[in-house]
C-alpha positions in Angstrom: 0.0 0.0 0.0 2.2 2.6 -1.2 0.6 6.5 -0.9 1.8 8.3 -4.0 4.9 11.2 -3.5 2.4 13.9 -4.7 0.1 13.3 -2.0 2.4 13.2 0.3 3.8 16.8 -0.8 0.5 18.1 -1.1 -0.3 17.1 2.5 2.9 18.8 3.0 2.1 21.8 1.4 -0.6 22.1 3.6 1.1 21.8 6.6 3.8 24.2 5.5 0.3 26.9 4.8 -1.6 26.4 7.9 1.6 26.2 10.4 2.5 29.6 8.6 -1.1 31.4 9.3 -1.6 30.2 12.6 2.2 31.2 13.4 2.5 34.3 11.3 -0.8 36.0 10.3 -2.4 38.7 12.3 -5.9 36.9 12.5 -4.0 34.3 14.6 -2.2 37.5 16.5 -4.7 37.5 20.0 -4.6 33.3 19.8 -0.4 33.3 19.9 -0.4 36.5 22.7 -3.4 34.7 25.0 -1.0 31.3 24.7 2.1 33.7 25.6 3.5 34.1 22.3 7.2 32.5 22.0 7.9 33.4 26.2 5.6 30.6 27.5 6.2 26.9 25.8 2.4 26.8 24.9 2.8 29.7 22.9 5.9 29.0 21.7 4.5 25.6 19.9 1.7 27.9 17.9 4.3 30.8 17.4 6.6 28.9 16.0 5.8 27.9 12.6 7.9 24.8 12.7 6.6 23.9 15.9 3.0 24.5 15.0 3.8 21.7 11.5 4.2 19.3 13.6 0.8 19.4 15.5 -0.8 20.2 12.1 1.2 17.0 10.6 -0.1 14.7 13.4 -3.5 15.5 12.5 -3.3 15.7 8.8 -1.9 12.5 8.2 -4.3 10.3 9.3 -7.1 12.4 8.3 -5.6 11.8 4.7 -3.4 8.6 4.9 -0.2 10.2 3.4 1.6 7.2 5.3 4.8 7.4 3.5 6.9 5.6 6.1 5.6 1.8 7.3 8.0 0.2 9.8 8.8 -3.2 8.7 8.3 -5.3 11.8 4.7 -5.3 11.9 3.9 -5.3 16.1 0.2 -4.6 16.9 -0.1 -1.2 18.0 3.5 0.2 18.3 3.6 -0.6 14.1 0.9 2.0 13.3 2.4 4.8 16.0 5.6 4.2 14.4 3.8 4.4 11.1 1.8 7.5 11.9 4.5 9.4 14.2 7.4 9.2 11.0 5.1 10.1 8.3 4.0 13.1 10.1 7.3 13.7 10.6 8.0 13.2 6.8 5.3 15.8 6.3 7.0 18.0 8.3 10.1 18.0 7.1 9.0 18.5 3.9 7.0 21.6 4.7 9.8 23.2 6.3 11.7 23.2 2.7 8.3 24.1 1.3 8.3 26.7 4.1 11.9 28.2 3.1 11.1 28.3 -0.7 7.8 30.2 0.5 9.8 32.7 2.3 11.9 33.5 0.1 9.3 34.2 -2.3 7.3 36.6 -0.2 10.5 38.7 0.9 11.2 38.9 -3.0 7.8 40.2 -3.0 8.3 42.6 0.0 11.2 43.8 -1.5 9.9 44.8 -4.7 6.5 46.6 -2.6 9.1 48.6 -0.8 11.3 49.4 -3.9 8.0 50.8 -5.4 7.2 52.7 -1.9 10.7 54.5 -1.8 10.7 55.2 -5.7 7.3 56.8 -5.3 8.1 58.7 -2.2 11.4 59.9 -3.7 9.1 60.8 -7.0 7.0 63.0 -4.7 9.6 64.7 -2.8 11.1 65.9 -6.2 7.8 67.1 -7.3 7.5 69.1 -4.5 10.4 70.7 -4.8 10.1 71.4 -8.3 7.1 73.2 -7.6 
């Protein structure tokens, strides 16, 4: 029962986009500060967007099956925890390279916002002394 590679990155994906709102967006903001935001250790796992994959990992992969790891000894009970705890690891993992690709797309986008900002403002501040 092998789970195809793109599932498993799509479950990844998703990881790597719900760890970053809950850790990073402002509409998360009041849930991070009322957990203690990265001072207390409860707020540091939902702060942290690393941290928060893993949580959203342990959920996501049974609620999808992206098992990509299965241990080979096959022991009742400890075989599917072993199963379940790797693969969300997996899924983590994968989102955090997911996560730094995402990153470094949004800061190219920041950057070119706030080239666009200064150009303008430095277009304005001529203007006005031209005038």
């Amino acid at each position: 029962m092998d789970v195809p590679l793109l599932k498993i990155v799509l479950v990844s994906a998703v990881t790597m986009g719900l760890s970053h709102t809950l850790a990073r967006e402002k509409v998360f903001e009041p849930l991070r500060n009322a957990c203690g935001g990265m001072n207390t250790w409860r707020g540091y796992l939902i702060s942290c967007a690393y941290c928060a994959s893993h949580w959203i990992a342990f959920v996501l992969v049974p609620l999808t099956g992206a098992y990509g790891i299965h241990v080979v000894p096959r022991w009742p009970v400890i075989s599917p925890l072993l199963d379940w705890f790797l693969s969300s690891i997996l899924v983590t993992v994968i989102a955090a390279v997911l996560r730094v690709g995402f990153y470094f797309i949004d800061e190219e986008a920041r950057l070119a916002k706030t080239k666009k900002r200064v150009t303008q403002v430095e277009a304005e501040s001529r203007e006005r002394t031209l005038q």
